[in-house]
C-alpha positions as CSV (number, residue, x, y, z in Angstrom):
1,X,25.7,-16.4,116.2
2,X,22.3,-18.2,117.6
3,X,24.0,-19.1,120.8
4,X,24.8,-15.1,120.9
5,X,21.0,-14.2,120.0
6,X,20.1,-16.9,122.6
7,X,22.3,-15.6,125.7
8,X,20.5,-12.4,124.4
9,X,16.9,-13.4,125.0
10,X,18.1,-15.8,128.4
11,X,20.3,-13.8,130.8
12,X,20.6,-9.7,129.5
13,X,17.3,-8.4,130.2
14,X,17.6,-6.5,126.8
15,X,14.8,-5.1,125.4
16,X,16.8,-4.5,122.0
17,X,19.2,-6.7,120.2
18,X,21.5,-5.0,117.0
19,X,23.1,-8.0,114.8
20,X,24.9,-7.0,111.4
21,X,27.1,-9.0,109.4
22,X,29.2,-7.8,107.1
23,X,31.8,-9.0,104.1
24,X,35.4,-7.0,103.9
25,X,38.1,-7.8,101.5
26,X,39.5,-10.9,103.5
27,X,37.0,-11.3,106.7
28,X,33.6,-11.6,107.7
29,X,32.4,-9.6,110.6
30,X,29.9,-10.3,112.2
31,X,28.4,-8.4,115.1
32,X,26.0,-8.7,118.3
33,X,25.0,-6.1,120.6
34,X,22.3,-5.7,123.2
35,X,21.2,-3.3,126.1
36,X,20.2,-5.4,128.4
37,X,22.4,-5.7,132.2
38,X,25.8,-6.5,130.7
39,X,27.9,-8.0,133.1
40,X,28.9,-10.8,130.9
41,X,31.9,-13.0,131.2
42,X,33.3,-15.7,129.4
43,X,35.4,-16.7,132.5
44,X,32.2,-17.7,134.5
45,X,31.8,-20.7,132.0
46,X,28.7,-18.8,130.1
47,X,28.2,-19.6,126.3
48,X,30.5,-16.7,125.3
49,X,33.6,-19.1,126.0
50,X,32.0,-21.5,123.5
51,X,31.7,-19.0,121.2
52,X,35.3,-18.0,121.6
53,X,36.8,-21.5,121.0
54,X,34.8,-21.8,118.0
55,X,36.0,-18.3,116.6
56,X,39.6,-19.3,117.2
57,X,39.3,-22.6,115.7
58,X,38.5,-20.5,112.5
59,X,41.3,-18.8,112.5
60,X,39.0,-15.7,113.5
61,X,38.7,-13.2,117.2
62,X,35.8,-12.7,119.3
63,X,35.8,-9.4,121.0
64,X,33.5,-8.7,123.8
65,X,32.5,-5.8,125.7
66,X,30.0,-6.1,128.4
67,X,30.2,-3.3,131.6
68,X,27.9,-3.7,134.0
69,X,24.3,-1.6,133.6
70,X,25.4,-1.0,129.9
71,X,24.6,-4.3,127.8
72,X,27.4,-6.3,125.8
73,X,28.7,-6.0,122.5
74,X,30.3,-9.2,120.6
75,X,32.4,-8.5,117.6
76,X,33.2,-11.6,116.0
77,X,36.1,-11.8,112.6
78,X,36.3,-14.5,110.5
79,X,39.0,-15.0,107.7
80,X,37.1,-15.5,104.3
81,X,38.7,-16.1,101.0
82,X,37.5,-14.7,98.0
C-alpha cells in the first residue's frame, strides 16, 4: 500500500491520510483513505490501476471511492489462509 500512501502525498491535496489493516477469518483488509480533492481514476492510467492488477493477481478486490471535493477511499481484500 506505499504506492496508495504515495498517490496520497503527490496528487490529493490531503491534509489527513487514515490507513488500517486488518486480519478476518480468511482475508486481509487493508484500507486507505484520504481528504484531499478526490477525483481519482484508475482509467486515466494513475497508480490505482497498478494497484488493481496487483490485487487481482492475488486473488484479492480493490474498491475505490473517490467523488470529486470529497477525497478517495481504497479498500483493498486479500485471501489469507490460516
Amino acid at each position: 500500500m506505499a504506492e496508495a500512501l504515495t498517490n496520497v502525498a503527490k496528487h490529493s491535496g490531503a491534509r489527513h491520510a487514515l490507513v488500517r489493516v486488518r486480519r478476518g477469518d480468511s482475508r486481509l483488509e487493508i484500507t486507505v483513505r484520504d481528504d484531499g480533492k478526490g477525483g481519482a481514476d484508475p482509467a486515466r492510467g494513475s497508480g490505482l490501476a497498478g494497484i488493481r492488477r496487483r490485487v487481482a493477481a492475488l486473488d484479492g478486490v480493490t474498491r475505490i471511492d473517490s467523488p470529486d471535493g470529497k477525497g478517495t477511499a481504497l479498500d483493498v481484500e486479500l485471501p489469507c489462509g490460516s
